[in-house]
Biotite code that builds the C-alpha atoms (Angstrom):
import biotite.structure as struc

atoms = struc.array([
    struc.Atom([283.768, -32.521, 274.779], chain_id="A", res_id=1, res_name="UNK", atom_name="CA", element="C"),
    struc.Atom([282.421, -29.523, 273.214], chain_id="A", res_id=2, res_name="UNK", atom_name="CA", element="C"),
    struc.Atom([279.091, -28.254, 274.254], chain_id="A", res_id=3, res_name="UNK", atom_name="CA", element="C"),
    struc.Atom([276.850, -25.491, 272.791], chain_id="A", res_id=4, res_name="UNK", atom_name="CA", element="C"),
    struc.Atom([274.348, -26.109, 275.197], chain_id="A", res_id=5, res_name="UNK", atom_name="CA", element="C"),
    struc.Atom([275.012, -23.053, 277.522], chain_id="A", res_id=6, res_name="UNK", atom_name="CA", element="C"),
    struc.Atom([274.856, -20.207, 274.801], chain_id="A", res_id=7, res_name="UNK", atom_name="CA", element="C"),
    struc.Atom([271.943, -21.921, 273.469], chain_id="A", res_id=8, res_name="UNK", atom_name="CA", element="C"),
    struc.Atom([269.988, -22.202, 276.353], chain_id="A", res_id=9, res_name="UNK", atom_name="CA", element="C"),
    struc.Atom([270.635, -18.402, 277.237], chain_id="A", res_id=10, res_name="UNK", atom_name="CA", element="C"),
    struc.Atom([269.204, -17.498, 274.087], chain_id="A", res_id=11, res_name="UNK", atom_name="CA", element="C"),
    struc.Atom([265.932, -19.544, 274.293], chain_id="A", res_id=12, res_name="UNK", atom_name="CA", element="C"),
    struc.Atom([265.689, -20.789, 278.589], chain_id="A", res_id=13, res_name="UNK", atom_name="CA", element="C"),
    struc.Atom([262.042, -21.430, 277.831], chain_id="A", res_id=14, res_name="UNK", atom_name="CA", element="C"),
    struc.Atom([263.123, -24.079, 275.047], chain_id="A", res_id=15, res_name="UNK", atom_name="CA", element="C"),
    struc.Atom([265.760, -25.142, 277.501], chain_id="A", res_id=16, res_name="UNK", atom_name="CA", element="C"),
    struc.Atom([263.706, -25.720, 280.102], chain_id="A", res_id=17, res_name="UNK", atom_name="CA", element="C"),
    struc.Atom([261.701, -28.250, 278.319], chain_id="A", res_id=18, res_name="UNK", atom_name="CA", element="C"),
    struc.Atom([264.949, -30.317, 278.066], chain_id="A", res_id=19, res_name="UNK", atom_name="CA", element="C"),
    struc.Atom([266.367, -30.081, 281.649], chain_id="A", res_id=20, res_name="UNK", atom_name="CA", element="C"),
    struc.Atom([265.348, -33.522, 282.294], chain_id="A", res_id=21, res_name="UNK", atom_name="CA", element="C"),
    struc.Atom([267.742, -34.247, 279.784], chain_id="A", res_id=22, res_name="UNK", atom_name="CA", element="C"),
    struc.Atom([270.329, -32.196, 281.075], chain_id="A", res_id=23, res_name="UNK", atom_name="CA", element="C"),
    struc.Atom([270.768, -33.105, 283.988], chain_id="A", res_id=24, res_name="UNK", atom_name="CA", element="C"),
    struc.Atom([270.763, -36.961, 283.213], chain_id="A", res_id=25, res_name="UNK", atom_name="CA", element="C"),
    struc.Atom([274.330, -35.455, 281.064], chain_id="A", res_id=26, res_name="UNK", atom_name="CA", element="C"),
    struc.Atom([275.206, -33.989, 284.050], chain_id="A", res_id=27, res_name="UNK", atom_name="CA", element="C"),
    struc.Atom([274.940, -37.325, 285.653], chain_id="A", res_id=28, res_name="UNK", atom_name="CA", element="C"),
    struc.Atom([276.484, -39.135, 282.871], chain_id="A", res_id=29, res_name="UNK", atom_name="CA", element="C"),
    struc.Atom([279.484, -37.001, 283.196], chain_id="A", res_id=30, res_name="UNK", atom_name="CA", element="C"),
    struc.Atom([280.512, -37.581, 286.055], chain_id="A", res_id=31, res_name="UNK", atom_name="CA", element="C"),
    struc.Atom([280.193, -41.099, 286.198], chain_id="A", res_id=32, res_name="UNK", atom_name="CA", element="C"),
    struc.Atom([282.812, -41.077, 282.995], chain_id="A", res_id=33, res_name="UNK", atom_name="CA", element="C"),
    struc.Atom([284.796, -38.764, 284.982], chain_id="A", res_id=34, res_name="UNK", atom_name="CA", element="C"),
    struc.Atom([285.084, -41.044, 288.033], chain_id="A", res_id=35, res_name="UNK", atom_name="CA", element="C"),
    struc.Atom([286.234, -44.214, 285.949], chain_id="A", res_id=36, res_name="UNK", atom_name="CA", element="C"),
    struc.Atom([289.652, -45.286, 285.930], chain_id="A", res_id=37, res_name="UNK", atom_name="CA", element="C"),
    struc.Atom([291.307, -44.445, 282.506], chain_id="A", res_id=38, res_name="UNK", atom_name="CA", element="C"),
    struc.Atom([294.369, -45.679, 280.725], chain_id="A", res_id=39, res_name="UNK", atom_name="CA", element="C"),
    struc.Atom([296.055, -44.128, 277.963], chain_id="A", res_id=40, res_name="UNK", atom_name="CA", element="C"),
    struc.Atom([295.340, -44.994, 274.859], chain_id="A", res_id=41, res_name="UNK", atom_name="CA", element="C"),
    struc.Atom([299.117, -45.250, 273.581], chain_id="A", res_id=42, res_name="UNK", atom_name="CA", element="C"),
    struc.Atom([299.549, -47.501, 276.725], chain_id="A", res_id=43, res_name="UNK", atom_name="CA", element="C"),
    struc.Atom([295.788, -49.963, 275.693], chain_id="A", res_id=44, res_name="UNK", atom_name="CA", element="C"),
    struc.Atom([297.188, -50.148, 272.050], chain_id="A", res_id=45, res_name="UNK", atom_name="CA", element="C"),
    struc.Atom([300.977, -51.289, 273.790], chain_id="A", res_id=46, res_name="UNK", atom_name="CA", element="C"),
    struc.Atom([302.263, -48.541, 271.436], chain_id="A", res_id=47, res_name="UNK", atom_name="CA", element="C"),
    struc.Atom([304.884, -47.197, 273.907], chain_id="A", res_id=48, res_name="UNK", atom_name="CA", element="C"),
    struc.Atom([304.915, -46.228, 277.793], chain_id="A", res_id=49, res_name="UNK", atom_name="CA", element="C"),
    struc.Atom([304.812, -43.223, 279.671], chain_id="A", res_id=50, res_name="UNK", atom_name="CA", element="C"),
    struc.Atom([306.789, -41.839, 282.287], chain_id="A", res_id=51, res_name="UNK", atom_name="CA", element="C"),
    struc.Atom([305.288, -40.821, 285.673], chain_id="A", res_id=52, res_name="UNK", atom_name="CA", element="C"),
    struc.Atom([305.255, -36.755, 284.307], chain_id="A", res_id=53, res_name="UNK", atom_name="CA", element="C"),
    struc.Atom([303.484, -38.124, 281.066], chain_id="A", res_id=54, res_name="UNK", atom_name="CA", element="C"),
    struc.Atom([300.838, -39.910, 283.347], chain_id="A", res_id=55, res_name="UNK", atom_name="CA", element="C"),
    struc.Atom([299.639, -36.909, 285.888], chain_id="A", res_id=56, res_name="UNK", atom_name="CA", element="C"),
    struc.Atom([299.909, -34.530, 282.657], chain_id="A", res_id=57, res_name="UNK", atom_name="CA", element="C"),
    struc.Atom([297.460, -36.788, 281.072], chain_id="A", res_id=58, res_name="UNK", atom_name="CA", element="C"),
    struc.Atom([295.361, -37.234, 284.192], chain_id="A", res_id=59, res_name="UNK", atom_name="CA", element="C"),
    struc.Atom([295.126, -33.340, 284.397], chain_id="A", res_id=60, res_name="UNK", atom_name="CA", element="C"),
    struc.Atom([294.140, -32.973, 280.643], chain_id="A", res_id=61, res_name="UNK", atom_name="CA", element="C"),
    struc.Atom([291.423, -35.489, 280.639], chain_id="A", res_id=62, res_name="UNK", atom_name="CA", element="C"),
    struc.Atom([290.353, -33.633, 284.451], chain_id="A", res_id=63, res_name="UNK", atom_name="CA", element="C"),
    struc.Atom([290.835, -30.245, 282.581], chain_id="A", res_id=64, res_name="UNK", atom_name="CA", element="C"),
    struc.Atom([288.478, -31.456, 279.743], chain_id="A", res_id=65, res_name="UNK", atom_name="CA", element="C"),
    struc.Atom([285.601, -32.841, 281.979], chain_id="A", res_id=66, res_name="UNK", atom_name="CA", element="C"),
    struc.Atom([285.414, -29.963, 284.679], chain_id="A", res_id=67, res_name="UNK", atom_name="CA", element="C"),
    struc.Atom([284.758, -27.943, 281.519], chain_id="A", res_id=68, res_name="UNK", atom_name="CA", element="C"),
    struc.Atom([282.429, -29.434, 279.777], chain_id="A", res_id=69, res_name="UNK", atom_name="CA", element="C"),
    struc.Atom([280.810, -29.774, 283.124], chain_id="A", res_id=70, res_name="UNK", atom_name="CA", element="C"),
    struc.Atom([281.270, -26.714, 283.902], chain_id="A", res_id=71, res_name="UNK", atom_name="CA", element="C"),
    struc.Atom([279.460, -25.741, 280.913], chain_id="A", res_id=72, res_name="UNK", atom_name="CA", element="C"),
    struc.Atom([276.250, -28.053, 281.340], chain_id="A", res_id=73, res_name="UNK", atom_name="CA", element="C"),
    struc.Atom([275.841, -26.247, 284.942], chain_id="A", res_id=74, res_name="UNK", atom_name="CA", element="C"),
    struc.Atom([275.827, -23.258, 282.766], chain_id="A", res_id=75, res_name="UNK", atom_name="CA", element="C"),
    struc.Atom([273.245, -24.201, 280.928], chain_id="A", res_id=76, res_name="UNK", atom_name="CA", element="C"),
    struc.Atom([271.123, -25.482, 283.855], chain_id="A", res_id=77, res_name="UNK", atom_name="CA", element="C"),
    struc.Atom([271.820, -21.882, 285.121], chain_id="A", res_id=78, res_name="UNK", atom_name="CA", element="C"),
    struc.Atom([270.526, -20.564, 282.321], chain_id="A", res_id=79, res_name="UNK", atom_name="CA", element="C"),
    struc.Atom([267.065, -22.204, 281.744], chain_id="A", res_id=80, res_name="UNK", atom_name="CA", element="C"),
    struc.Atom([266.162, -20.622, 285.680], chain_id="A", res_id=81, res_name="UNK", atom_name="CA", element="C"),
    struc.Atom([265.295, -17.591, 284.024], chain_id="A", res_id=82, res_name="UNK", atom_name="CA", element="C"),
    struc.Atom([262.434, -19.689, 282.396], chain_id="A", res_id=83, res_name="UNK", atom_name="CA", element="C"),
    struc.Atom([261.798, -21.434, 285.423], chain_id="A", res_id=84, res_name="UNK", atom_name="CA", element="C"),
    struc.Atom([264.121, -20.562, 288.736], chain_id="A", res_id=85, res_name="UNK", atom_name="CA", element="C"),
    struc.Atom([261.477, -22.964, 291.115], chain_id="A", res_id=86, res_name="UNK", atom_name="CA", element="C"),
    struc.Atom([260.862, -25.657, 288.510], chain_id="A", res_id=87, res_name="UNK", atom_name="CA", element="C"),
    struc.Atom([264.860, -26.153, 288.115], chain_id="A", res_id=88, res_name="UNK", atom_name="CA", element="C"),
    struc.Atom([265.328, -26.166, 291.973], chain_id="A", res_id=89, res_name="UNK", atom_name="CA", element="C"),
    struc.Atom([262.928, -28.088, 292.635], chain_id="A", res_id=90, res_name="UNK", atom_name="CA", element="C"),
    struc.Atom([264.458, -30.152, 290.438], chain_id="A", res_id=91, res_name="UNK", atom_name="CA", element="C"),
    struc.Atom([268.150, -29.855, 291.563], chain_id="A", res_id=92, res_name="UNK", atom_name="CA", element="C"),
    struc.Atom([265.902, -31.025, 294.978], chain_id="A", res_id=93, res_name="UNK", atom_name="CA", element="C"),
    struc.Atom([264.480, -34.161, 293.670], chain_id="A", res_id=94, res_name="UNK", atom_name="CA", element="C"),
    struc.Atom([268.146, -34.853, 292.399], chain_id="A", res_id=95, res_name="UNK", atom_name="CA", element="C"),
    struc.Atom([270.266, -34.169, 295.024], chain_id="A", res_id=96, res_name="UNK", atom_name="CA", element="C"),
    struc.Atom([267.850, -36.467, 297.467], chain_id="A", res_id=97, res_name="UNK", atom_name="CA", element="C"),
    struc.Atom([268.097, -38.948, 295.253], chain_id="A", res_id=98, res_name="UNK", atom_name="CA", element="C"),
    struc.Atom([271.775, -39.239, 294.714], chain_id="A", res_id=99, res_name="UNK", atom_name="CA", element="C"),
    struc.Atom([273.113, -38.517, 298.307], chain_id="A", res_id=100, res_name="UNK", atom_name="CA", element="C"),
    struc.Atom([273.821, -42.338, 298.784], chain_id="A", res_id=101, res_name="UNK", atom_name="CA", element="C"),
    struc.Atom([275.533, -43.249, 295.109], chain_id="A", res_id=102, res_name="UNK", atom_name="CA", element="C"),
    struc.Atom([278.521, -43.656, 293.951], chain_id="A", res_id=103, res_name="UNK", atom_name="CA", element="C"),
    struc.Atom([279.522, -40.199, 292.790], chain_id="A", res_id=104, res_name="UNK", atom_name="CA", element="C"),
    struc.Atom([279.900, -39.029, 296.397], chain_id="A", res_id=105, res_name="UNK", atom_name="CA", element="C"),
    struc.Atom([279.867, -35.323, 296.840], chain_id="A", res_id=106, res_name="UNK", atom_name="CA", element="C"),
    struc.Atom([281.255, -34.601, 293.342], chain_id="A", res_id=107, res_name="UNK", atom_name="CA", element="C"),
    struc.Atom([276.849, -33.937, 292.610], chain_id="A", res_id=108, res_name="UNK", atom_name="CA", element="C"),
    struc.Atom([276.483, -31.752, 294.887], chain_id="A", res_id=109, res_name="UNK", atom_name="CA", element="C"),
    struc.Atom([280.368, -29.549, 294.972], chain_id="A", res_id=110, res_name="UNK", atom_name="CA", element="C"),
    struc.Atom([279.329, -28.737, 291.437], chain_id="A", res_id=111, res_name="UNK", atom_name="CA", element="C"),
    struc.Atom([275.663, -27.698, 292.298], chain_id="A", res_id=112, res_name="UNK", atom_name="CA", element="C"),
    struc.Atom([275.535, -25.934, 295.434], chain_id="A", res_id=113, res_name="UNK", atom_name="CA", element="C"),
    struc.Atom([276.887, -22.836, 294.157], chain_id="A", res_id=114, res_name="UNK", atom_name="CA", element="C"),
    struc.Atom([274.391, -22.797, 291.650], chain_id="A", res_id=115, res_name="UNK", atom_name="CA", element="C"),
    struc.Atom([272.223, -22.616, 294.057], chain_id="A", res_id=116, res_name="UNK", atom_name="CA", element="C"),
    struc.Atom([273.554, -19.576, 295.325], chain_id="A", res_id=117, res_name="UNK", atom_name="CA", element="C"),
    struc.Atom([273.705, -17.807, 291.836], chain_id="A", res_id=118, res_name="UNK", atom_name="CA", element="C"),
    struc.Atom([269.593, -18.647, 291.335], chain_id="A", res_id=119, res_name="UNK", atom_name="CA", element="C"),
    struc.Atom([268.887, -17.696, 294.754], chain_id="A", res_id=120, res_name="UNK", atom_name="CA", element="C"),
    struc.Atom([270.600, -15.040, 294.591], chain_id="A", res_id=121, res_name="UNK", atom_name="CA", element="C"),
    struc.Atom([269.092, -13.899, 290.703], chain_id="A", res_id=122, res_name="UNK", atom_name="CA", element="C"),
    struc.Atom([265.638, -15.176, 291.137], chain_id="A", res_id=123, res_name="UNK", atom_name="CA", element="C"),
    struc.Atom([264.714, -15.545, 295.017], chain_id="A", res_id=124, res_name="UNK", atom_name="CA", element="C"),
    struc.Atom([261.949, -13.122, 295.067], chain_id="A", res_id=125, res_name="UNK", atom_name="CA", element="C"),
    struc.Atom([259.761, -15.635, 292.666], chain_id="A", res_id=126, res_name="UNK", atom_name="CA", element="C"),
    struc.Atom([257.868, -17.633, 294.343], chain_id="A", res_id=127, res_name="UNK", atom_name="CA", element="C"),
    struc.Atom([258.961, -20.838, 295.143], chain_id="A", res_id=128, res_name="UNK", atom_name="CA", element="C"),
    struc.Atom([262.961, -20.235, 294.954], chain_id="A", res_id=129, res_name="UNK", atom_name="CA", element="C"),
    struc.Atom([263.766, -19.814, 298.678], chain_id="A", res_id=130, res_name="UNK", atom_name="CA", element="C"),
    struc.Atom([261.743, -22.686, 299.811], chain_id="A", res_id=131, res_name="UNK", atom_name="CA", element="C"),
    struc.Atom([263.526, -25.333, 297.828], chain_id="A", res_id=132, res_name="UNK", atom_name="CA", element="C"),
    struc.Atom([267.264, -23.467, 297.896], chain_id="A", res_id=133, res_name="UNK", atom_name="CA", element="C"),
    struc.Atom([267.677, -22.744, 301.592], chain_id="A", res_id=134, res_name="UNK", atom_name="CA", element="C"),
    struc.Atom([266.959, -26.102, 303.341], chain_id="A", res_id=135, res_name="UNK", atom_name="CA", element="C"),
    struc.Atom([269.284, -27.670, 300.917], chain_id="A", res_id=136, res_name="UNK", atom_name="CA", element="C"),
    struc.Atom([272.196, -25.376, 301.771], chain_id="A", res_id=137, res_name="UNK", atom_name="CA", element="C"),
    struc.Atom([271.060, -25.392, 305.411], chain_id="A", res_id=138, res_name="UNK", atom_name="CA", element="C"),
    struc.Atom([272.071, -29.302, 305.392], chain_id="A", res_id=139, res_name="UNK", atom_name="CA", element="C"),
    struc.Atom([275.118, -29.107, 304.655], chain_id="A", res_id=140, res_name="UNK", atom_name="CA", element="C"),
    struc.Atom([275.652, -25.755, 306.553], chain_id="A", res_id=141, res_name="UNK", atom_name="CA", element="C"),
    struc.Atom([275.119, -27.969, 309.915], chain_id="A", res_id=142, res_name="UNK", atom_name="CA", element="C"),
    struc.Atom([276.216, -31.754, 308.908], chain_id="A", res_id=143, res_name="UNK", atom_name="CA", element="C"),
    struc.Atom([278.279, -31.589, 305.485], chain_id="A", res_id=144, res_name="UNK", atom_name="CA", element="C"),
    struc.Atom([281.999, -32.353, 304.790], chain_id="A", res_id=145, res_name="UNK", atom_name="CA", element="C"),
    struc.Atom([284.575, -29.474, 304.921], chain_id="A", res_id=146, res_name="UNK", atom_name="CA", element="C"),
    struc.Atom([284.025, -28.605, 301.477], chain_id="A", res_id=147, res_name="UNK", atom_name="CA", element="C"),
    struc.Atom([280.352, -28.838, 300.866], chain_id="A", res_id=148, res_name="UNK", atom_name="CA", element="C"),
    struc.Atom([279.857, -27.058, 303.860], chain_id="A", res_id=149, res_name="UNK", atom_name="CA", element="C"),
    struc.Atom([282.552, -23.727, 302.498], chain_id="A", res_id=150, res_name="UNK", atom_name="CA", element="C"),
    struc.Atom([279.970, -24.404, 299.565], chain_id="A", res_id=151, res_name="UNK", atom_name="CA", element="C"),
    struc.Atom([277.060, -23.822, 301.184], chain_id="A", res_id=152, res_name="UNK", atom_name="CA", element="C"),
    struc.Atom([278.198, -20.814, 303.366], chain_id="A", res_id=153, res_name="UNK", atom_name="CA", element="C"),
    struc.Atom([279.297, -19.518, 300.025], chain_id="A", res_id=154, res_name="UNK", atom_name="CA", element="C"),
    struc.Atom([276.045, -19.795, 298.198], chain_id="A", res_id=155, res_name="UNK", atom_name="CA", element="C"),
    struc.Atom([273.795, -18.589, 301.618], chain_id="A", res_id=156, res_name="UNK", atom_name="CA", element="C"),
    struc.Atom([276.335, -15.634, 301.671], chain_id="A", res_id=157, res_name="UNK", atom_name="CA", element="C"),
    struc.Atom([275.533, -14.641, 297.736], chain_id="A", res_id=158, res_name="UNK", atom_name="CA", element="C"),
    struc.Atom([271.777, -15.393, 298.472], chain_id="A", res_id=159, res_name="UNK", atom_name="CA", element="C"),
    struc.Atom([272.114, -13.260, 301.684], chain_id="A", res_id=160, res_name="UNK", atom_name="CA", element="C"),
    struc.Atom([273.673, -10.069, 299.630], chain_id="A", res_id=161, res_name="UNK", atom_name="CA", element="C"),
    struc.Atom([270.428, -9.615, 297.605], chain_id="A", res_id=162, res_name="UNK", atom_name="CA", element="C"),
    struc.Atom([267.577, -11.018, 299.751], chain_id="A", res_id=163, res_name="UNK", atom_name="CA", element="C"),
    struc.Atom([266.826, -11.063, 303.846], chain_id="A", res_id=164, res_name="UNK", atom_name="CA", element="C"),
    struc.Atom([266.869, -14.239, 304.614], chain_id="A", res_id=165, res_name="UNK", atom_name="CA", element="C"),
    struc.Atom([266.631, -16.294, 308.028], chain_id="A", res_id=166, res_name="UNK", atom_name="CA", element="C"),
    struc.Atom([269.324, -16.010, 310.496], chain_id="A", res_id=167, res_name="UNK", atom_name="CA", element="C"),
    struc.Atom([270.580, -19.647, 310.072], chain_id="A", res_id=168, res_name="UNK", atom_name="CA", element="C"),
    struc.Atom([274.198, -18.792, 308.763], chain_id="A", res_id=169, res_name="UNK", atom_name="CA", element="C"),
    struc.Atom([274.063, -16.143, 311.375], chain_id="A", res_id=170, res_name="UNK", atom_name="CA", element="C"),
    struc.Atom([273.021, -18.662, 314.542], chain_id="A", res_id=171, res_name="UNK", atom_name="CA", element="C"),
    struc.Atom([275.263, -21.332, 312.912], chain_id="A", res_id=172, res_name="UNK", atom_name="CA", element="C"),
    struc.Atom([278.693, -18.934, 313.211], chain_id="A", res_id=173, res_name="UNK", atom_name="CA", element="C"),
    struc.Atom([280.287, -19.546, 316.595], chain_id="A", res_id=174, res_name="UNK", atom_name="CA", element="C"),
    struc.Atom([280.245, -23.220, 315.069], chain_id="A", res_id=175, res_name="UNK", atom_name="CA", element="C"),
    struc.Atom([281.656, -22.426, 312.111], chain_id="A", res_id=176, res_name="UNK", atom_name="CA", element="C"),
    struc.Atom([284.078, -20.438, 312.897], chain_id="A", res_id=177, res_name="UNK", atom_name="CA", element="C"),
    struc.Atom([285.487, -23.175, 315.547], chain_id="A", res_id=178, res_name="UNK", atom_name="CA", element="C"),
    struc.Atom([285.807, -25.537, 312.197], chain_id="A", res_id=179, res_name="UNK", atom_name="CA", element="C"),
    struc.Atom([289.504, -25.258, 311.402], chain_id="A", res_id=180, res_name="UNK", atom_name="CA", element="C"),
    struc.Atom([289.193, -26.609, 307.740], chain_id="A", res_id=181, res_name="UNK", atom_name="CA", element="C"),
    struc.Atom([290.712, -23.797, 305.511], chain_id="A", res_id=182, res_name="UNK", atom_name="CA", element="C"),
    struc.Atom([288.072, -24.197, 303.175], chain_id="A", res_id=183, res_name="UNK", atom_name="CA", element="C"),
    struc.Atom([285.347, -23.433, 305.754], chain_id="A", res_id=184, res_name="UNK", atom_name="CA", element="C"),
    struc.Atom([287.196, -20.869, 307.555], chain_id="A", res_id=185, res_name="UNK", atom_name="CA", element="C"),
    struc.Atom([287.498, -18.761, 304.065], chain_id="A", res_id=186, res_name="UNK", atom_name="CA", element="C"),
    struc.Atom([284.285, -19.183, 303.517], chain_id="A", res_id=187, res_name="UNK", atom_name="CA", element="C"),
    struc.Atom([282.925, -17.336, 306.803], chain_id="A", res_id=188, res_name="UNK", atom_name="CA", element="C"),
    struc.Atom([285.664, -14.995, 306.027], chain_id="A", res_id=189, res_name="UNK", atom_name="CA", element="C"),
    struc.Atom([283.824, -14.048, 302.817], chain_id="A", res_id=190, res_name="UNK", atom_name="CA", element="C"),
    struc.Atom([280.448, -14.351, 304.903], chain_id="A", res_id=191, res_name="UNK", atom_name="CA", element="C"),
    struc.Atom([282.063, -11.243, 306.420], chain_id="A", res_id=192, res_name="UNK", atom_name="CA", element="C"),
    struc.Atom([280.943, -9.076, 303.986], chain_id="A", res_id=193, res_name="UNK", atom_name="CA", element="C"),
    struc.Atom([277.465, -9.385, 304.488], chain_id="A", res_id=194, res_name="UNK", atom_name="CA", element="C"),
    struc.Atom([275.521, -6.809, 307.469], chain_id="A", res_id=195, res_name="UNK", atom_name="CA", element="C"),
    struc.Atom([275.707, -8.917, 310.674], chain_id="A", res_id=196, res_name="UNK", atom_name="CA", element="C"),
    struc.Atom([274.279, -7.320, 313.907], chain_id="A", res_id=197, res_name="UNK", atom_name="CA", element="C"),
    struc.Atom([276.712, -6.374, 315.900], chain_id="A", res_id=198, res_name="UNK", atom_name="CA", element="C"),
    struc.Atom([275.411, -9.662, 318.178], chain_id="A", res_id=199, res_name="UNK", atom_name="CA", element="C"),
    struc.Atom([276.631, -12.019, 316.036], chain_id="A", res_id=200, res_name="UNK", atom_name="CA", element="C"),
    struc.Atom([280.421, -10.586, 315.904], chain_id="A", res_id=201, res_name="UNK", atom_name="CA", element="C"),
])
């Protein structure tokens, strides 16, 4: 599952850009394969069995190989912003609307919310950013699951440490920190960092 795409797209995002329709239908792509029940291939050709170890070390390689060549393709998303940053959240927008009620789930959106956070955070003074980036995060700040919602206070929190932004995450904390999820409740720990008035401790 090798994939040259991210280098390649940080040396030419303009190029890049042109193909992120293309990208992102990978993206897609991707994690549809990921979600599909696999068998071994020893075990389809009846060439032998495999104990229980054999089985979740296989399960973890093929997981291993996907979340990187995932992880990669976000990369080169990532990279074609500097291009574009509105035109590719706008169109991680138009994406994430349209797959809220699929299949995949939240796997879409646990692997793109951060990135969200690392383009608003690199690029939110251009025009355009801001206004497609924060109501997406705000979302799931107030009506996610556990874990998109540590996302999104993750990526407002790196977004918050470069730009001023509303007070949103700031109104939102007595809620949040009354969640007892441990992913959310690291999460506003991290939020920590950033300058709160002394109101909102």
């Amino acid at each position: 599952m090798g994939d040259v795409r991210a280098p390649l797209a940080e040396q030419d995002p303009e190029a890049a850009l042109g193909r992120l329709p293309s990208l992102l239908g990978v993206l897609l792509s991707l994690l549809d394969a990921h979600k599909r029940p696999t068998t071994s291939l020893l075990l389809e050709a009846g060439l032998g069995t495999m104990s229980e170890t054999e089985q979740f070390l296989d399960r973890m390689n093929r997981d291993s190989a996907f979340n990187s060549a995932i992880s990669r393709l976000t990369n080169a998303v990532e990279a074609t912003a500097a291009a574009g940053p509105a035109h590719v959240c706008s169109a991680f927008a138009d994406l994430i609307a349209d797959e809220r009620d699929t299949e995949r789930g939240s796997d879409l959106l646990w692997w793109l919310l951060p990135y969200l956070g690392r383009i608003g955070r690199q690029h939110g003074a251009d025009t355009g950013v801001l206004r497609h980036v924060l109501p997406i995060l705000h979302s799931y700040l107030v009506a996610g699951e556990p874990h998109l919602r540590a996302r999104a206070i993750d990526a407002w929190t790196e977004i918050a440490a470069a730009h001023t932004l509303p007070s949103s995450l700031q109104d939102l904390l007595p809620a949040l920190v009354a969640d007892r999820s441990v992913g959310v409740s690291s999460a506003v720990a991290r939020a920590s960092r950033l300058d709160w008035p002394k109101a909102a401790n």
